[in-house]
KEKEDREN-861651 format. One line per 10 residues: number of its first residue (from 1); their letters; for each residue x, y, z of N, C-alpha, C, CB. Coordinates in Angstrom, 2 decimals. Glycine has a CB too. Example, Ala and Ser with C-alpha at 12.3 -4.5 7.8 and 13.67 -1.06 7.14 Angstrom:
1 = as = 13.19:-5.69:7.80:12.30:-4.50:7.80:13.20:-3.30:7.80:11.31:-4.47:9.05  12.85:-2.25:7.08:13.67:-1.06:7.14:12.90:0.03:7.87:14.08:-0.60:5.72
! end
This chain:
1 = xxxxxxxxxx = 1.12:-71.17:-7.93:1.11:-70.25:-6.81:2.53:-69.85:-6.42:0.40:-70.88:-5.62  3.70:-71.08:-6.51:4.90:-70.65:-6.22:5.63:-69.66:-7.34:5.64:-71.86:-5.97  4.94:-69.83:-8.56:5.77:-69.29:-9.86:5.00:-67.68:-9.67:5.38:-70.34:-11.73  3.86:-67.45:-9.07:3.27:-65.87:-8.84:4.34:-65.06:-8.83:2.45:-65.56:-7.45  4.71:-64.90:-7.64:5.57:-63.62:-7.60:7.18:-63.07:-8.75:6.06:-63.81:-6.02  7.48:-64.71:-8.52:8.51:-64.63:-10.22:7.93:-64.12:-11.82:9.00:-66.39:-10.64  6.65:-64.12:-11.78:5.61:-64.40:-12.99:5.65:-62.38:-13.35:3.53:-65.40:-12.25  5.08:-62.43:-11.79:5.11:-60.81:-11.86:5.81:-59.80:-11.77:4.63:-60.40:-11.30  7.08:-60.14:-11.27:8.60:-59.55:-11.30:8.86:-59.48:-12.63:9.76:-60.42:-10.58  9.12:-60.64:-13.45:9.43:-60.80:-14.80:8.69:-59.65:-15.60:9.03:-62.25:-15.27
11 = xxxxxxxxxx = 7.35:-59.52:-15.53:6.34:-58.65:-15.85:6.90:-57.29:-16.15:5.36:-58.62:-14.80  6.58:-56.92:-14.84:7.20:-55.51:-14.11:8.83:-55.56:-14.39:6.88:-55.49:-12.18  10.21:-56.37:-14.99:10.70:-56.36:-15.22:11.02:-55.63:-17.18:10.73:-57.26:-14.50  10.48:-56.65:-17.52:9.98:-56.44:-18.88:9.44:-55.08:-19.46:8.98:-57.30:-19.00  8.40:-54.62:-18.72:7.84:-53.01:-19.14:9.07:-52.11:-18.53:6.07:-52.49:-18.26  9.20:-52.44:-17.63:10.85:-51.69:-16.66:12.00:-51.62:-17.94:11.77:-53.19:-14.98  12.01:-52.67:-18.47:13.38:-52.57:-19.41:13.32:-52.15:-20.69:14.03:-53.79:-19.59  11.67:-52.17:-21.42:11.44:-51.88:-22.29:11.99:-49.82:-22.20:9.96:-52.56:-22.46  12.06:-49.60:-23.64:13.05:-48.12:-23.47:13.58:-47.79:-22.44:12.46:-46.92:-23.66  14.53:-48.41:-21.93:15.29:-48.06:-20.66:16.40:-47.05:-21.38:16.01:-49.55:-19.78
21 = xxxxxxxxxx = 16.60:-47.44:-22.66:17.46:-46.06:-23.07:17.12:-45.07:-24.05:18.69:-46.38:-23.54  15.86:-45.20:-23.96:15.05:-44.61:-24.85:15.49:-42.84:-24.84:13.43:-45.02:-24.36  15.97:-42.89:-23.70:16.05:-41.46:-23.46:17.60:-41.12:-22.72:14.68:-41.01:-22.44  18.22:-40.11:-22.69:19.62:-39.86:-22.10:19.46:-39.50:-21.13:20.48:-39.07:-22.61  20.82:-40.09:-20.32:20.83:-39.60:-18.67:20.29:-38.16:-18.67:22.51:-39.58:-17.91  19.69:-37.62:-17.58:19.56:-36.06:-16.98:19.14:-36.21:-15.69:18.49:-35.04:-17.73  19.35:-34.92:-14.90:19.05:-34.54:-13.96:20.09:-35.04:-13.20:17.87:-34.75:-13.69  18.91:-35.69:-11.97:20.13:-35.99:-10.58:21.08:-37.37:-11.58:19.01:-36.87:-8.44  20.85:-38.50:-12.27:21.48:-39.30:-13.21:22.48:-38.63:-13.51:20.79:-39.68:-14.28  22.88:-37.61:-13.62:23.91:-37.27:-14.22:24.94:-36.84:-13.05:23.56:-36.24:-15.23
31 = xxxxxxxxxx = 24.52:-37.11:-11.83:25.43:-36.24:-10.72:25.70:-37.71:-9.71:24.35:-34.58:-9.72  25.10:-38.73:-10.44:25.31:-39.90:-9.48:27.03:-40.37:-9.32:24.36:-41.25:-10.14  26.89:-40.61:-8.00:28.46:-40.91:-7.71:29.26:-42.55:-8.73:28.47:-41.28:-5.62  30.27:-42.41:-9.76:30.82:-44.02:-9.86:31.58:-43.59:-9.34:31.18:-44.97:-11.05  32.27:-44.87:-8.64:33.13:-45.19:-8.20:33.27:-47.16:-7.75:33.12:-44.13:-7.23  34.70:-47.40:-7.73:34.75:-48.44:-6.86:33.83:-48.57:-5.66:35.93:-48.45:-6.44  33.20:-49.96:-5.45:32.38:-50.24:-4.06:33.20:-49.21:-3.23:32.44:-52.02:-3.36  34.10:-49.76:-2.25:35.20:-49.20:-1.65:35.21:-47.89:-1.56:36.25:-49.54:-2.18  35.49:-46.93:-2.40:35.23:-45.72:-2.79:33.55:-45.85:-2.46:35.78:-45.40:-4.41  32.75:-46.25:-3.29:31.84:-44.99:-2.76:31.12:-45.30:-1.70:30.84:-44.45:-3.71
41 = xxxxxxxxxx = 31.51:-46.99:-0.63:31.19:-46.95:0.93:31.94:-46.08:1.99:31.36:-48.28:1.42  32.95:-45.62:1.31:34.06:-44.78:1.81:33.43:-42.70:1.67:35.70:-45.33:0.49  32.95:-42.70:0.67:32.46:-41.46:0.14:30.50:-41.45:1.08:32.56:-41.65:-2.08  29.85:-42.48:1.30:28.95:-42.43:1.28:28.55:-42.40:3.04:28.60:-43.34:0.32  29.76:-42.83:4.04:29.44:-42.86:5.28:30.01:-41.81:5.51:29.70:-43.89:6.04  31.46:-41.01:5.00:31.71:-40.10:5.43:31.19:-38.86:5.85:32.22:-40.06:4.98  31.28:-38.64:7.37:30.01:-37.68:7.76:30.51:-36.19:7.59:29.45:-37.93:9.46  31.99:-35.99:7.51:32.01:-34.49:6.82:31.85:-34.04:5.87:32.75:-33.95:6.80  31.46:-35.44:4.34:31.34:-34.75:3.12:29.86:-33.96:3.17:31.49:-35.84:1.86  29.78:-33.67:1.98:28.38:-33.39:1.48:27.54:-34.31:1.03:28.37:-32.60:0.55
51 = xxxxxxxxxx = 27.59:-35.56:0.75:27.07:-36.32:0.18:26.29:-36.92:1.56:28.02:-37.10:-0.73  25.38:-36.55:1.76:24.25:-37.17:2.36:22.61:-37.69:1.79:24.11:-36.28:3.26  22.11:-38.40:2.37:20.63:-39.18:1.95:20.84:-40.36:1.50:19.77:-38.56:0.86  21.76:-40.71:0.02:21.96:-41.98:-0.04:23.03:-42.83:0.04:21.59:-42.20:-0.81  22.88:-43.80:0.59:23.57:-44.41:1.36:24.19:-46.09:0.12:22.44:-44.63:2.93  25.22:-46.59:0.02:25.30:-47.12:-0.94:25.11:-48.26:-1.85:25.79:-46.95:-0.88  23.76:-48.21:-1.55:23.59:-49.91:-1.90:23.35:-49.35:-3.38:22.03:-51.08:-1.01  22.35:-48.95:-3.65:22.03:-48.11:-5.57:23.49:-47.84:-6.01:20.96:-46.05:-5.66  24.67:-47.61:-5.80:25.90:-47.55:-6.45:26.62:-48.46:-6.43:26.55:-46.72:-6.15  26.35:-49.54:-5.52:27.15:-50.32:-5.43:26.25:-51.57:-6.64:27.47:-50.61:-3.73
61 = xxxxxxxxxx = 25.23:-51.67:-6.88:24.54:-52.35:-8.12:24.89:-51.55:-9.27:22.94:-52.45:-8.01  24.81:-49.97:-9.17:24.85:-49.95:-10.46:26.38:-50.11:-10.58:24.19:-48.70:-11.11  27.71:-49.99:-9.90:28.69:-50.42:-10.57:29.13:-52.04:-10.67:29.62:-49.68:-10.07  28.29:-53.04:-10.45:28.19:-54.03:-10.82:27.61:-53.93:-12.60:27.42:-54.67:-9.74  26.45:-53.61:-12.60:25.79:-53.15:-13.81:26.49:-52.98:-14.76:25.18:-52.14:-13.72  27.41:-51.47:-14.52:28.34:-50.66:-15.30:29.40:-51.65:-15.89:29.01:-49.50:-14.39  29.79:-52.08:-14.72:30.96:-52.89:-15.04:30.79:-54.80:-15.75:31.74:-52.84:-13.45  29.34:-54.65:-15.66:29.10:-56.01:-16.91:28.72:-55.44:-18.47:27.51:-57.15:-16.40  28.03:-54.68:-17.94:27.21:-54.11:-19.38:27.41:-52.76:-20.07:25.74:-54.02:-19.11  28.56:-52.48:-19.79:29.15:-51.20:-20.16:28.65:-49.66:-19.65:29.05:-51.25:-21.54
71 = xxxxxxxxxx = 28.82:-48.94:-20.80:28.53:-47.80:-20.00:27.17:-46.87:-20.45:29.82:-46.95:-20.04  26.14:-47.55:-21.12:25.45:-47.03:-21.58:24.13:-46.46:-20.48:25.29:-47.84:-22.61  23.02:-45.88:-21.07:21.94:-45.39:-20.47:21.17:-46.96:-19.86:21.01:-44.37:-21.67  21.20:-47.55:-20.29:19.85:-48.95:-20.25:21.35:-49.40:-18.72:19.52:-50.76:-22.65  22.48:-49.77:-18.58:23.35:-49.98:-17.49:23.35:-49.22:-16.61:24.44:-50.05:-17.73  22.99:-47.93:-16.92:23.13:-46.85:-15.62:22.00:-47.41:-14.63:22.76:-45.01:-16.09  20.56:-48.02:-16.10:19.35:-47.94:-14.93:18.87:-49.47:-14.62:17.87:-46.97:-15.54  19.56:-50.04:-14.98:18.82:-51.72:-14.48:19.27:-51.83:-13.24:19.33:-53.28:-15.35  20.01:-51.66:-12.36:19.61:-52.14:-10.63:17.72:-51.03:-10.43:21.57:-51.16:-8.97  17.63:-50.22:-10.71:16.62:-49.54:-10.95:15.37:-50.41:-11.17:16.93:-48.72:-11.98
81 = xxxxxxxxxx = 15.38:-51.08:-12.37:14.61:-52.04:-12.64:14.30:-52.91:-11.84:14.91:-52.53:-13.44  15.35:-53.76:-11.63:15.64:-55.17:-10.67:14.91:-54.62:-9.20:17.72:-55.61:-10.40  15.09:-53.76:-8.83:14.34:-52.89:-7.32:12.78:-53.10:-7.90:14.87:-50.66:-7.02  12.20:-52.13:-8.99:11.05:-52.35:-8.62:10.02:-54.00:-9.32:10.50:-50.89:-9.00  10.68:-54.43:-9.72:10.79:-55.84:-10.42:10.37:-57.06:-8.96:12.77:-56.05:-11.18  11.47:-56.93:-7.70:11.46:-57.57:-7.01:10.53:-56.72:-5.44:12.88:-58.02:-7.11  10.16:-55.84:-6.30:8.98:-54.89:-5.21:7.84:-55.24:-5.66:8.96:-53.14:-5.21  7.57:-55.44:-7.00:6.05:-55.86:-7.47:5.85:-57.29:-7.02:5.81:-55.77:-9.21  6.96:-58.50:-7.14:6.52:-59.52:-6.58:6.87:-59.70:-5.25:6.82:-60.46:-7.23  7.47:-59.07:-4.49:7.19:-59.36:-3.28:5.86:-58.68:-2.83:8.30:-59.02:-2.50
91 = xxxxxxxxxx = 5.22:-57.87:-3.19:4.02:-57.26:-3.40:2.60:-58.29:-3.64:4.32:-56.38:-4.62  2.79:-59.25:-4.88:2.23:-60.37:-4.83:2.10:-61.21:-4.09:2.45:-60.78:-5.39  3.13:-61.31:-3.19:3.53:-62.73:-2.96:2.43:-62.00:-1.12:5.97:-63.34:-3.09  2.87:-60.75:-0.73:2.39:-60.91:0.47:0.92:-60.83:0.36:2.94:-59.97:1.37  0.13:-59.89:-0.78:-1.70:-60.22:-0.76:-2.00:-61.23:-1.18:-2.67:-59.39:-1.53  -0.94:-62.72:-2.42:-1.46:-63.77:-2.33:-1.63:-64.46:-0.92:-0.84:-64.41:-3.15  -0.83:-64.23:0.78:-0.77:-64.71:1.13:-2.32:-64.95:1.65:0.19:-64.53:1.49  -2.96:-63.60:1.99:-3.97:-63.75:2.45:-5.28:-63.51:1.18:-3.88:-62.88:3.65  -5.18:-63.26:0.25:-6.35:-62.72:-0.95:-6.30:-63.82:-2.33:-5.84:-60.85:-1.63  -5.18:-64.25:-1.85:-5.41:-65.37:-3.16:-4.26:-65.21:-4.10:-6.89:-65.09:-4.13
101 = xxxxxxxxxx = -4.65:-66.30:-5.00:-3.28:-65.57:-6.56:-3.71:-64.64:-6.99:-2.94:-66.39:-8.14  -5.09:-63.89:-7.49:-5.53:-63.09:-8.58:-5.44:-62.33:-7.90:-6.63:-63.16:-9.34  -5.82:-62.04:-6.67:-5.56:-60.31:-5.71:-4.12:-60.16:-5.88:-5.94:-60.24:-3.63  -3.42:-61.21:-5.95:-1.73:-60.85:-5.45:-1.03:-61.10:-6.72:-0.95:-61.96:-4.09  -1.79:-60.94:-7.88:-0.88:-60.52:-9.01:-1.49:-59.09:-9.69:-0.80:-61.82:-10.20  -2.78:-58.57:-9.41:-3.69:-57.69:-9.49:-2.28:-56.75:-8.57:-5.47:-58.12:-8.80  -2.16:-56.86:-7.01:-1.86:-56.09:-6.41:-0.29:-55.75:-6.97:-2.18:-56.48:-5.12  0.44:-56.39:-7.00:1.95:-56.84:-7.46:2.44:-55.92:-8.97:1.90:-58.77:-7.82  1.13:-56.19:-9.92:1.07:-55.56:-10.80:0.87:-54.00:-10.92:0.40:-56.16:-11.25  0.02:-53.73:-9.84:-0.29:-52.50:-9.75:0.56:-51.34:-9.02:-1.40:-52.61:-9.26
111 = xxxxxxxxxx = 1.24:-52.09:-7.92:2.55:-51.39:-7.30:3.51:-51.17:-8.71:3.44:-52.54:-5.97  3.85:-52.20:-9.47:4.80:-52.56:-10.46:4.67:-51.80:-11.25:4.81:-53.68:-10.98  3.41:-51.36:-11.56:3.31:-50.42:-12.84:2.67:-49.22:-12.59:2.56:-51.03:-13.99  2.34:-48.88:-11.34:1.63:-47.08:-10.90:3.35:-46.15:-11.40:1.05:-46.81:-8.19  2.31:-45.04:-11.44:3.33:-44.60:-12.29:4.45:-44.24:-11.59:2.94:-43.59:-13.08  4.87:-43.78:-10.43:5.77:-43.32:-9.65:6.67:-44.75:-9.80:5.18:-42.79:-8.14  6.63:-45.58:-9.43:6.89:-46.44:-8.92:8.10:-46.93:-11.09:5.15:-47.35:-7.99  6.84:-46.92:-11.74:7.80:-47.30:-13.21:8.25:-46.28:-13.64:7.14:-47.92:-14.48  8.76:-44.81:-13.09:9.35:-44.06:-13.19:10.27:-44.32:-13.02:9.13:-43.37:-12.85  10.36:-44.66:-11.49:11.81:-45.27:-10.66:12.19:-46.16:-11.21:11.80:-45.78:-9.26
121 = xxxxxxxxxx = 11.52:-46.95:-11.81:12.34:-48.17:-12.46:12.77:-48.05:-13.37:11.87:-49.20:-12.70  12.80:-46.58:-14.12:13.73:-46.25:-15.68:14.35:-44.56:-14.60:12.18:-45.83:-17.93  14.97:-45.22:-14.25:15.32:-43.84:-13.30:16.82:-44.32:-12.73:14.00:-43.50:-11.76  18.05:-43.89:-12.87:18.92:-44.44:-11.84:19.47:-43.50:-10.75:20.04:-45.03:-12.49  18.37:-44.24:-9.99:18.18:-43.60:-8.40:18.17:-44.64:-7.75:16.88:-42.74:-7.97  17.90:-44.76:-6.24:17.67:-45.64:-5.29:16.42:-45.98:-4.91:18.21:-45.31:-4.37  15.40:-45.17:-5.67:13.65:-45.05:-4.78:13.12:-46.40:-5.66:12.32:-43.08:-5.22  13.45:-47.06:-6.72:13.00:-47.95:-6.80:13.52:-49.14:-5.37:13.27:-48.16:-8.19  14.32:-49.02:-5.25:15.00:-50.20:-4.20:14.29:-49.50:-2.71:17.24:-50.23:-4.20  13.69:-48.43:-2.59:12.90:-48.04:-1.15:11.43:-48.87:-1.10:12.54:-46.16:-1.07
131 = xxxxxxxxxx = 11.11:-49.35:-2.34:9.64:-50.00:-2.42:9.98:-51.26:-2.01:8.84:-50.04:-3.90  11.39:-51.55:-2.88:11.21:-53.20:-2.59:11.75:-53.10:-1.04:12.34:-54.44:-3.77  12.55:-52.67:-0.46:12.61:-52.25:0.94:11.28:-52.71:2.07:12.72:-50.65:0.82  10.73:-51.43:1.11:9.03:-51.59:2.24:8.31:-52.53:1.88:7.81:-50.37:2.22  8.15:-53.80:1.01:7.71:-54.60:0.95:8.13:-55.49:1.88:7.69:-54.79:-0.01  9.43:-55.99:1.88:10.05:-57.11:2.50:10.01:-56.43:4.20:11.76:-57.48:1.72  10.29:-55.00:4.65:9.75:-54.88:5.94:8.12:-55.23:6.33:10.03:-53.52:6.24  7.35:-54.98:5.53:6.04:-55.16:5.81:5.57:-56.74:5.73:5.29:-54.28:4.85  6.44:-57.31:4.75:6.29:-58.35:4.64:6.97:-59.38:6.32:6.91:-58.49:3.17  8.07:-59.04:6.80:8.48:-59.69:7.57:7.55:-58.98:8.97:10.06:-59.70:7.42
141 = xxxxxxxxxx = 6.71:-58.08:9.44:6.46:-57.66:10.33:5.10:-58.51:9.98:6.70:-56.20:10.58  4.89:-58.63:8.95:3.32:-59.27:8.58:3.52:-60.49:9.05:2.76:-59.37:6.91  5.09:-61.47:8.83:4.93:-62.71:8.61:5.60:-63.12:10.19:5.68:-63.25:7.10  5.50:-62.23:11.53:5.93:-62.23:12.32:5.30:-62.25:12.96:6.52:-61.76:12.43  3.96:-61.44:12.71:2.42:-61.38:13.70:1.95:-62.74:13.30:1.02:-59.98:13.25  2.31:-62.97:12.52:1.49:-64.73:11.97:2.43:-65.62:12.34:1.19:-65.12:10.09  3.05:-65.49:12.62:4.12:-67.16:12.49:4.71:-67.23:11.69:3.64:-68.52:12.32  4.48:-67.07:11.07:5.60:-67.26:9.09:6.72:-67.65:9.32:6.11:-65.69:7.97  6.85:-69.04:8.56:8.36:-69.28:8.49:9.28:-68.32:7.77:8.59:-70.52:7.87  10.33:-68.09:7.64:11.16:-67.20:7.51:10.87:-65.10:7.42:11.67:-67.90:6.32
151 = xxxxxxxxxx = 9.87:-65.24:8.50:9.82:-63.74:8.31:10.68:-63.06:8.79:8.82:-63.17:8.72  12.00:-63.56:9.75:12.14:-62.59:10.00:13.73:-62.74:9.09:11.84:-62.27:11.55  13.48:-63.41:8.34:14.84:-63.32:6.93:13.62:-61.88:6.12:15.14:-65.68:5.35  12.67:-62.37:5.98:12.52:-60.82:5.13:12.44:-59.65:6.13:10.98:-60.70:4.13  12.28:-59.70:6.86:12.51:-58.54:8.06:13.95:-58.04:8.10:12.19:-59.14:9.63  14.91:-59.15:8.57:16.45:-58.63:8.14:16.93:-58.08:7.04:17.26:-59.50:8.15  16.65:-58.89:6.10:16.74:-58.37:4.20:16.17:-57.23:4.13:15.87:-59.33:2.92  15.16:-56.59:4.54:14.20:-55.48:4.41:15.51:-54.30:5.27:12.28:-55.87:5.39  15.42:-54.62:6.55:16.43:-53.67:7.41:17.66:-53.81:7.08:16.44:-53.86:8.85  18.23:-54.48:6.31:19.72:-54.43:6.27:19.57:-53.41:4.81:20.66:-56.23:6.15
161 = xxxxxxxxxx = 18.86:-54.30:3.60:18.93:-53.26:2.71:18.44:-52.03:2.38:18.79:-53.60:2.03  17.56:-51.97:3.23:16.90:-50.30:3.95:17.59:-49.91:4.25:16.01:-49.96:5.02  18.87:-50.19:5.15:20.02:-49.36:5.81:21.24:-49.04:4.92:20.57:-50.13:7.04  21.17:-49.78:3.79:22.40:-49.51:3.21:22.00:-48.58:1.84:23.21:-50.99:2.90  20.65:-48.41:1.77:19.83:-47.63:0.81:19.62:-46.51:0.51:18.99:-47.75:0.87  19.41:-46.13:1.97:18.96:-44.49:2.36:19.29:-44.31:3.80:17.17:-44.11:2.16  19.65:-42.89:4.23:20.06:-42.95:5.27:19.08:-42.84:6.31:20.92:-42.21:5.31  18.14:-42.29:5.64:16.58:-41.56:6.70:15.88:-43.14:6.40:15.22:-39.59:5.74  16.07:-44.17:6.07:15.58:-45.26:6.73:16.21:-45.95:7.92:15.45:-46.10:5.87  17.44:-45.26:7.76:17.98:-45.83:9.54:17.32:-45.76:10.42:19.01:-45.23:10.28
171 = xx = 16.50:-45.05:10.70:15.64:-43.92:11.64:14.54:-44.89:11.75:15.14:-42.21:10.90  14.32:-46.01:11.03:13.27:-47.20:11.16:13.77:-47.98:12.03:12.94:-48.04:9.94
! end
């Protein structure tokens, strides 16, 4: 029951990474900001640029990424992965709380692999990291109406990295 949500991350990790470079950057991927952290928390709050909506947590992984694993397509998109990886099992982990293991790897799985969702996860954007976001908020507002020990660490984790994600989740 404790190994569930790791079981199904790994999962949803795995199909996530499978052809991650199967295909070459395009589109918005190709207009994404690198830079130093520094630089692009510097580029990303600044309210006279143009660069508004995302806010820098997705750049600040992928230049961790970049800067272990070089510079290829499969590096641009694994924080990508890792987002919806740790969205499918926190996904598990909150319908095992109340439906059991098999609802909450059923459910975990199914966030993990609908298709929007494993788009984002071969995508280097931030909307995979908005799921795992809304899990861990839902999860800590869930585990707050109940008692739950540490809900409101996933409540904080949820709002802090919601805030540093996107900017129109501030507004939560």
């Amino acid at each position: 029951a404790r190994a569930l949500p790791w079981v199904v991350a790994g999962l949803v990790a795995a199909a996530g990474a499978w052809g991650l470079d199967a295909r070459d950057l395009a589109g918005d991927e190709v207009h994404m900001l690198v830079g130093d952290p520094v630089w692009i928390g510097q580029r990303a709050l600044d309210p006279r640029g143009g660069f508004v909506g995302h806010l820098p947590w997705s750049y600040w992984l992928r230049w961790i990424s970049l800067t272990l694993c070089g510079d290829g397509a499969w590096a641009w998109r694994l924080h990508a992965v890792v987002g919806a990886a740790l969205a499918s099992g926190l996904t598990a982990r909150l319908a095992s709380w109340r439906l059991g293991d098999a609802a909450g790897a059923a459910a975990g799985l199914l966030v993990g692999l609908c298709p929007v969702l494993a788009f984002h996860a071969q995508d280097s954007s931030n909307y995979a990291w908005s799921a795992a976001t809304g899990a861990l908020v839902l999860g800590g507002l869930w585990g707050v109406a109940e008692g739950r020990e540490r809900a409101a660490a996933w409540l904080g984790a949820g709002l802090l990295i919601g805030g540093l994600n996107d900017v129109y989740f501030v507004f939560l």
